[in-house]
N, C-alpha and C positions, 0 to 999 in steps of 0.2 A: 586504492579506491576507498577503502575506511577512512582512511586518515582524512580523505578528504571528504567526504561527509561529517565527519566529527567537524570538522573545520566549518563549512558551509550551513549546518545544525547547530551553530557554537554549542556542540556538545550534548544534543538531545539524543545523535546518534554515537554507541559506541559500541565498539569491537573487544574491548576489554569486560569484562566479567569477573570480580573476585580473582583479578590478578591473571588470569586466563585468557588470552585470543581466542575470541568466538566471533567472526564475523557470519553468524547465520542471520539476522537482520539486513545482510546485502547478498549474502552466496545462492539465497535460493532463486531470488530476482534473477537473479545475473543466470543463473544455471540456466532457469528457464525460457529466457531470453534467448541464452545464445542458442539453447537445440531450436527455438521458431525459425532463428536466421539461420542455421544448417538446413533446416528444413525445405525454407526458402532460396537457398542457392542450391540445393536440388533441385528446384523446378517447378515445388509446391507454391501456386499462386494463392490460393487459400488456404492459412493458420489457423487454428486457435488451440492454443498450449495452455493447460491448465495443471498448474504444480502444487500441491496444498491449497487450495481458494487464489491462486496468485496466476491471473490470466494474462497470456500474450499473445495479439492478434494481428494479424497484416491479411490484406485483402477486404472479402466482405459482399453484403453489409454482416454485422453480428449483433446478435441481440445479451449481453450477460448479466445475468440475476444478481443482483446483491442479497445475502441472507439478513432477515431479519435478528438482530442480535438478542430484543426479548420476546420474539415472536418462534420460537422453533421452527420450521417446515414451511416457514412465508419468508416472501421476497419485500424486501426496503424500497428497493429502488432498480430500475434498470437503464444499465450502460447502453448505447447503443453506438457503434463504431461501423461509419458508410466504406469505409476501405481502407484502416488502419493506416501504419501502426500505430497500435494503442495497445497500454501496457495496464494493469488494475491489479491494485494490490489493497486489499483490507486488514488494520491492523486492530486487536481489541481482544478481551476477554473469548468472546463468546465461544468459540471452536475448541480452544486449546486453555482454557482457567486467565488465571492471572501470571502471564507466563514474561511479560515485559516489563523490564524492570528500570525504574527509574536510574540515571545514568549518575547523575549525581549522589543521592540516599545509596543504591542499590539494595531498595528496598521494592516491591512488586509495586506496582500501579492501582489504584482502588477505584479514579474514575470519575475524572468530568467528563468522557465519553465511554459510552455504551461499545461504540466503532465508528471507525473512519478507512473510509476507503479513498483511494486518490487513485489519480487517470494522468499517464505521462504517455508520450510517446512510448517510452522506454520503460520495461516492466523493474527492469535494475532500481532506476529512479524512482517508477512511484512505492516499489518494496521500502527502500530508504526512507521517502518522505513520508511514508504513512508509520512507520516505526517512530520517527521523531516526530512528526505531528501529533502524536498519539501520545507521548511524552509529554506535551505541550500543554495540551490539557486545552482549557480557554483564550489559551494565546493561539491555538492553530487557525484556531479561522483567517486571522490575519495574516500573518504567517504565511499561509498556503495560499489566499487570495493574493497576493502578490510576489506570487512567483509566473513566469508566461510560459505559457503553452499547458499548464496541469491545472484539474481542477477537483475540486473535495467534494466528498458526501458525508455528514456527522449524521448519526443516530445518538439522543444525548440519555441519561439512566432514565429519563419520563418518558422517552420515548417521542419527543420533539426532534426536528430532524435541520440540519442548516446546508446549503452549498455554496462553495467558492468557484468563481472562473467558467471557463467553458472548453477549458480542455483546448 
């Protein structure tokens, strides 16, 4: 599954790290993902799995906050999902410092966005895209607007905000 992200990201997304296999920009999506679907072949007609800020929803309706990245304790924007699945995953600075590191440099990311969050079906997916989007810098709007079925939320360092798609 890396490798093919790397491929599909031409390489915004990688599993490599200073010579180290780190796939934790696809394992926590994926992890969370699949406990929603266990959950759901139990019997569970209504989800919502939230793993570090990384939601995975089926059923419904739900409403999910996005945090504000230079607002502390305020919401950006809100998800709202009528009976999933819908997957959201925010990637950026704010929660955890500057902790994603450019795949090429391997050097930390400083910031044409503040955050981006992306909405897939699949929480796998949009963990991925918003790691490489988020790499991307000013190329993601495009980028993620023309991908189908997912759609982006930018919060930019002014605190100007953009979205692509409709999910």
């Amino acid at each position: 599954m890396c490798a093919d992200a790397h491929r599909r990201t031409g390489g915004r997304f990688a599993a490599w790290h200073s010579g180290v296999f780190d796939p934790s920009g696809l394992v926590k999506g994926w992890a969370v993902e699949r406990a929603a679907v266990l959950l759901r072949e139990a019997g569970a007609e209504h989800v919502c799995l939230n793993g570090g800020g990384d939601v995975q929803v089926y059923g419904g309706p739900w409403r999910v906050g996005i945090t504000h990245p230079l607002r502390p304790g305020s919401c950006a924007a809100v998800v709202e999902s009528p009976g999933g699945p819908l997957g959201i995953a925010t990637s950026g600075p704010g929660e955890r410092g500057r902790h994603i590191v450019d795949p090429r440099t391997g050097a930390p990311l400083s910031g044409d966005l503040a955050s981006l969050t992306v909405t897939s079906p699949s929480l796998t997916e949009a963990d991925m895209l918003a790691t490489a989007a988020y790499c991307m810098g000013a190329e993601a709007r495009g980028w993620l607007g023309a991908l189908p079925g997912v759609a982006a939320f930018a919060v930019m360092p002014d605190g100007q905000t953009w979205t692509t798609g409709n999910g």
